[in-house]
LUMGUMAR-998653 format. One record per residue: x, y, z of N, C-alpha, C, O in turn. Coordinates in pm, whole numbers. Example, Ala and Ser with C-alpha at 12.3 -4.5 7.8 and 13.67 -1.06 7.14 Angstrom:
2
(pt (1319, -569, 780), (1230, -450, 780), (1320, -330, 780), (1424, -332, 846))
(pt (1285, -225, 708), (1367, -106, 714), (1290, 3, 787), (1341, 114, 804))
//
This chain:
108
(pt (-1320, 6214, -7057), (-1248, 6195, -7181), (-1348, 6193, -7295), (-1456, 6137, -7275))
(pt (-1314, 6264, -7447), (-1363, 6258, -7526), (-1350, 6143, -7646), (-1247, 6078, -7664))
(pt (-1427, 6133, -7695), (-1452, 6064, -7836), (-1318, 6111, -7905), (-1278, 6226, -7890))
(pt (-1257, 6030, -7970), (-1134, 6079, -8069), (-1216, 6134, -8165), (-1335, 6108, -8182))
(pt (-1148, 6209, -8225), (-1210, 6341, -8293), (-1152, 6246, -8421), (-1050, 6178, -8430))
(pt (-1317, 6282, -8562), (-1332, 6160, -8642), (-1388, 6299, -8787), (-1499, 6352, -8784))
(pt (-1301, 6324, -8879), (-1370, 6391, -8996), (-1453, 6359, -9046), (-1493, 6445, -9125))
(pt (-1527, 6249, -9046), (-1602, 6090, -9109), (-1740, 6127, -9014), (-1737, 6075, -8903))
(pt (-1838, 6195, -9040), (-1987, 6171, -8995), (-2005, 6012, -8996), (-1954, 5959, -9095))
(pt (-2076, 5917, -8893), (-2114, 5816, -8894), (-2216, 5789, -9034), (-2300, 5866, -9079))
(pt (-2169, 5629, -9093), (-2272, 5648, -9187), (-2382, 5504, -9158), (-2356, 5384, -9163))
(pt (-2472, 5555, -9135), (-2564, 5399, -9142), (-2583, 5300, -9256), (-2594, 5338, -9373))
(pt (-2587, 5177, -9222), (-2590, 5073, -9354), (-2751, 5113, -9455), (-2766, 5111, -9577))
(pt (-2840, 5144, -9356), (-2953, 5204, -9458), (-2937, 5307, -9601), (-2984, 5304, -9715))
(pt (-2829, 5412, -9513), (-2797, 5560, -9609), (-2716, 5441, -9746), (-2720, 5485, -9861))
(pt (-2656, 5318, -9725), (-2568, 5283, -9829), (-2656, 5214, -9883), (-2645, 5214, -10006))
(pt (-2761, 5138, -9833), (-2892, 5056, -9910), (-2932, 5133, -10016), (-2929, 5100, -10134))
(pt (-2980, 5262, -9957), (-3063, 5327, -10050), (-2985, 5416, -10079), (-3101, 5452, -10094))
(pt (-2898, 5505, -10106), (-2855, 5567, -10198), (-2716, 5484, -10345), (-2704, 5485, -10467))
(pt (-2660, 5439, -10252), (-2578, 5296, -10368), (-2639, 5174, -10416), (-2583, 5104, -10501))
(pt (-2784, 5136, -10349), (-2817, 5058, -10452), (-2997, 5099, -10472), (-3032, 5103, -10591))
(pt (-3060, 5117, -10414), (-3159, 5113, -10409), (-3212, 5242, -10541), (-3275, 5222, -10644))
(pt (-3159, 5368, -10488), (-3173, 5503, -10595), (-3107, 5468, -10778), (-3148, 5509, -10887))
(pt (-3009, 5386, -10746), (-2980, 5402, -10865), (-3016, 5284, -10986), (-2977, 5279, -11102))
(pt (-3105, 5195, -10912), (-3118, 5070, -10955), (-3264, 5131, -11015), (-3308, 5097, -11125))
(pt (-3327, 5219, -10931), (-3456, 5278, -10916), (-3556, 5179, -10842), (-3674, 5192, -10873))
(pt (-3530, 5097, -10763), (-3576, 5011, -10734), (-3667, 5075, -10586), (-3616, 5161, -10514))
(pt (-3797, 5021, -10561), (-3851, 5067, -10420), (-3805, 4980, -10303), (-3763, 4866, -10321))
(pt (-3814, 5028, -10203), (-3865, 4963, -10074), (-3931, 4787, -10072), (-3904, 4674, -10028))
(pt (-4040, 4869, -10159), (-4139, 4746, -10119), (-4100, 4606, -10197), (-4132, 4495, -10155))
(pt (-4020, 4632, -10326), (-3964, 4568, -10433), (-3856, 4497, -10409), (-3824, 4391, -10462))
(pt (-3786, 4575, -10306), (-3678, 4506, -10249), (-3667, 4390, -10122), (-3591, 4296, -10098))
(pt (-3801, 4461, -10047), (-3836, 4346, -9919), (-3889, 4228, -9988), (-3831, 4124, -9957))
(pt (-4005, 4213, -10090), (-4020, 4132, -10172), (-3905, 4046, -10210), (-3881, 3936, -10160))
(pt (-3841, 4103, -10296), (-3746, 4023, -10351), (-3681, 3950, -10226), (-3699, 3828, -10224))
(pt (-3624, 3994, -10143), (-3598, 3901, -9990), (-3660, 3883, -9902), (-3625, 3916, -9789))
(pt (-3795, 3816, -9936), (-3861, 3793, -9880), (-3899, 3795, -9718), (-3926, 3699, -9645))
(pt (-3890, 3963, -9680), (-3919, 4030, -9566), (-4025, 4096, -9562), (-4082, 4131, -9665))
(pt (-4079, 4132, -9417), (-4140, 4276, -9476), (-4137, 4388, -9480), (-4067, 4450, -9400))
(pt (-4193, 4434, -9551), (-4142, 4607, -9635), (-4139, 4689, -9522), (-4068, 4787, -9546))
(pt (-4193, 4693, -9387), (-4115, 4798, -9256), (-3986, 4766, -9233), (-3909, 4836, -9168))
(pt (-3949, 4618, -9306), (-3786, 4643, -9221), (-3702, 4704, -9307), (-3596, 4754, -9269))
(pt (-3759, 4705, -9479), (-3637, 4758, -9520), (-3697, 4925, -9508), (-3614, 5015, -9503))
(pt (-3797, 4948, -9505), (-3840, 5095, -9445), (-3785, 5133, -9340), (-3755, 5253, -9339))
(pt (-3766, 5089, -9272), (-3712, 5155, -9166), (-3546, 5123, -9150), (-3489, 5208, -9083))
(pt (-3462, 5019, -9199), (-3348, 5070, -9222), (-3315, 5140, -9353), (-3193, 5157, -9348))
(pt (-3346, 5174, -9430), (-3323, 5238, -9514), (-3363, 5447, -9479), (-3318, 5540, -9547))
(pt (-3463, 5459, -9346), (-3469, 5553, -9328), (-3383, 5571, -9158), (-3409, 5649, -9066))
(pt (-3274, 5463, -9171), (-3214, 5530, -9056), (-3196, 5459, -8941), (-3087, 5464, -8883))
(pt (-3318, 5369, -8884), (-3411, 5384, -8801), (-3394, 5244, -8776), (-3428, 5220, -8660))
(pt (-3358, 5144, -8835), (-3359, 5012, -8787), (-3229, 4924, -8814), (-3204, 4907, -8933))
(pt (-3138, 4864, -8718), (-3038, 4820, -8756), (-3036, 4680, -8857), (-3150, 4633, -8866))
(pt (-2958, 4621, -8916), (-2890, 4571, -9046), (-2884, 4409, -8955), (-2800, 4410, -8864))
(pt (-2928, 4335, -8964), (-2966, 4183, -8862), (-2840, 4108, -8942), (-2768, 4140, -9036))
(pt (-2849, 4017, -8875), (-2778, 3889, -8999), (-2860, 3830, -9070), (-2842, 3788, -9184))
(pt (-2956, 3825, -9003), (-3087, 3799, -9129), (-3127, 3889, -9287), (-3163, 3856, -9400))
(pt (-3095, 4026, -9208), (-3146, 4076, -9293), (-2998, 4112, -9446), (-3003, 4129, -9568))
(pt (-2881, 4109, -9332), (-2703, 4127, -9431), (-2710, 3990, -9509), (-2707, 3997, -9632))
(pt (-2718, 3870, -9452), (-2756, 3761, -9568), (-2851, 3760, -9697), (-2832, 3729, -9815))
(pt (-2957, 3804, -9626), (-3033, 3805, -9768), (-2998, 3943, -9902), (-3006, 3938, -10025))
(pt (-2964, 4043, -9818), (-2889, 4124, -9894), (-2779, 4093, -9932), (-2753, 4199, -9988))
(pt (-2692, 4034, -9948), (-2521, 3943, -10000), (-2592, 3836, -10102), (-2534, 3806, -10207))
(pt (-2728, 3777, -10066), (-2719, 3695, -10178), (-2768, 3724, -10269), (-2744, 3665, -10375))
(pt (-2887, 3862, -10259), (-2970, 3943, -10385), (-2845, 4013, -10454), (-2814, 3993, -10572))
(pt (-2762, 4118, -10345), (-2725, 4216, -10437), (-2560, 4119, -10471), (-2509, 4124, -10583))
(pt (-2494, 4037, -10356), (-2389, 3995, -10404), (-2331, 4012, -10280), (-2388, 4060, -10181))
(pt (-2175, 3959, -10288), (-2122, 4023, -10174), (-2086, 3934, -10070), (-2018, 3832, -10076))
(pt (-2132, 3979, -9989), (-2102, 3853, -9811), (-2185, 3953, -9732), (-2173, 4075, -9718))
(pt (-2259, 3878, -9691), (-2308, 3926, -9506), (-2216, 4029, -9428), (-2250, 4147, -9419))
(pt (-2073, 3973, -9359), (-2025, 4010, -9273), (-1983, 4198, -9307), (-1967, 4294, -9233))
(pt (-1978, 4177, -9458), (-1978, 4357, -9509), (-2114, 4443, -9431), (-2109, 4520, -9335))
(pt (-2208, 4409, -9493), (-2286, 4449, -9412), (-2334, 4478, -9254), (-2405, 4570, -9214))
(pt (-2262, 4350, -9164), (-2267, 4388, -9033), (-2150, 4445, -8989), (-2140, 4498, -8878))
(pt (-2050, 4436, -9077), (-1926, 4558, -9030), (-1977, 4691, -9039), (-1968, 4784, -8958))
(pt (-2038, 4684, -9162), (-2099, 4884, -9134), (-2187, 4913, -9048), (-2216, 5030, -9022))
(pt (-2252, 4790, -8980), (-2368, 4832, -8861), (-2285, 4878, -8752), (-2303, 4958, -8660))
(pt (-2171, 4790, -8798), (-2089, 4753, -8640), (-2002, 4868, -8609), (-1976, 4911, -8497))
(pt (-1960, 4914, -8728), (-1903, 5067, -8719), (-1975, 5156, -8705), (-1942, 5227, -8610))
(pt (-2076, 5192, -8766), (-2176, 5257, -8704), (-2228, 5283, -8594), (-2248, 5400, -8561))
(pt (-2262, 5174, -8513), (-2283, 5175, -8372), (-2199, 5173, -8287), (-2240, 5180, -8171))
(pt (-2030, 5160, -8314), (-1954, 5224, -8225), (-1950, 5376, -8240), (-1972, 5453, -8146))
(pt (-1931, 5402, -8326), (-1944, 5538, -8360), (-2048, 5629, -8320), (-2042, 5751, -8336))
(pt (-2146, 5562, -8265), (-2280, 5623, -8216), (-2293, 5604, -8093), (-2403, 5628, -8044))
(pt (-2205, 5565, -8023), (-2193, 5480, -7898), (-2269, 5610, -7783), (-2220, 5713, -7739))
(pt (-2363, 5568, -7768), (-2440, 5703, -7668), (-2314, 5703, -7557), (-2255, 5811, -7544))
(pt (-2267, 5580, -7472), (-2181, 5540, -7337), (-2089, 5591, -7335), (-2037, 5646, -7238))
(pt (-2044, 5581, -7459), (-1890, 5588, -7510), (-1811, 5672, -7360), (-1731, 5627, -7278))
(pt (-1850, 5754, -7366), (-1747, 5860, -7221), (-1791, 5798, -7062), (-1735, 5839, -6961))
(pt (-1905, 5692, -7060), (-1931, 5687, -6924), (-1835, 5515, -6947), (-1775, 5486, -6843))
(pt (-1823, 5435, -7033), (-1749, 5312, -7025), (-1611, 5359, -7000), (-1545, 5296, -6918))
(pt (-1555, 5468, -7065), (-1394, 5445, -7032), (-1389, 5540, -6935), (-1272, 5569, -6910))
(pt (-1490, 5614, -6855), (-1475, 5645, -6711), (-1471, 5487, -6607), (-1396, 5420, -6535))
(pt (-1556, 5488, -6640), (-1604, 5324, -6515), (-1537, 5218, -6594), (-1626, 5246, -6674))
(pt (-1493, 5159, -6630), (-1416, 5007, -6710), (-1277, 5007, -6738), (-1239, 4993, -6854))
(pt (-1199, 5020, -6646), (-1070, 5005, -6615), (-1015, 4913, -6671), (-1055, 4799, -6645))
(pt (-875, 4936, -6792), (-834, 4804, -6845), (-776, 4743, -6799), (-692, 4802, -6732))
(pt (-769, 4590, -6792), (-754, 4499, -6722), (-515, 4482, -6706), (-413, 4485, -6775))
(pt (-552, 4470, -6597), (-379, 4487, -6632), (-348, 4334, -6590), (-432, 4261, -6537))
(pt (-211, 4297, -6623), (-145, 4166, -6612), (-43, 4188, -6512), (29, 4287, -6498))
(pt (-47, 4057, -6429), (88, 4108, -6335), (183, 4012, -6343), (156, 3892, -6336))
(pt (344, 4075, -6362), (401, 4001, -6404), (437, 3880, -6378), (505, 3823, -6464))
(pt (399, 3804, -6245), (421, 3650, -6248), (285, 3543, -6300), (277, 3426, -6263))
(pt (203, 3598, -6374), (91, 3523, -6428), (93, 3550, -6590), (50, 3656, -6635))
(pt (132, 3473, -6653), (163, 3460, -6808), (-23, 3459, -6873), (-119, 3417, -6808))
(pt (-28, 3502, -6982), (-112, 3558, -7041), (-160, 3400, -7045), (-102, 3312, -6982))
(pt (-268, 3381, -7123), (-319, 3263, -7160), (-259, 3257, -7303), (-207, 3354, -7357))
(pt (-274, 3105, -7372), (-228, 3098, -7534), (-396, 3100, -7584), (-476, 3035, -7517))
(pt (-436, 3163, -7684), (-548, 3129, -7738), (-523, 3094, -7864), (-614, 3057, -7938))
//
C-alpha cells in the first residue's frame, strides 16, 4: 500500500525559520542562535534542513519571535510523518487492533 497521494511537498520547520522570518527580518544564523542563547550549528543546521525543531529549541523560538512552542513541534511533527521512510512497511506489519464485541472499550 501506498502513501495517500498529497499535492503539498513536505515542508520542514527550518525552510519556515529562514525564509518567513529569518530572510526577511535580514537577520543571520549566528544572530539568531545568540539571541536564544544556543549554538549557531543548531540553528545552522535546522534552518538548512538537516536538524529537527526540539522543544528546547520551539520554546525559545515562541518566546523570541512570539507564538507558542507546540506550533513549532506540530510542523516537525507533520513533517516527519510525511517523511515517514516506514510508512509502507508499518501498515504492512501493524495490524489495527480490533475490539470484540463482549469487551467494552475503556472510558478515558
Amino acid at each position: 500500500m501506498t502513501r495517500p497521494v498529497n499535492q503539498m511537498p513536505p515542508v520542514h520547520p527550518g525552510e519556515i525559520l529562514r525564509e518567513d522570518y529569518l530572510l526577511p527580518l535580514g537577520m543571520s544564523a549566528n544572530a539568531l542562535a545568540n539571541a536564544l542563547g544556543v549554538p549557531a550549528t543548531r540553528i545552522h543546521e535546522i534552518i538548512k534542513e538537516r536538524r529537527a525543531v526540539t522543544a528546547d529549541t520551539a520554546q525559545r523560538l515562541a518566546r523570541y519571535f512570539g507564538g507558542d512552542a507546540a506550533s513549532w513541534l506540530t510542523l516537525q511533527a507533520i513533517y516527519d510523518l510525511k517523511t515517514l521512510a516506514t510508512y509502507d512497511e508499518i501498515i504492512e506489519t501493524v495490524s489495527p487492533r480490533t475490539v470484540s464485541p463482549r469487551v467494552a472499550e475503556p472510558n478515558l
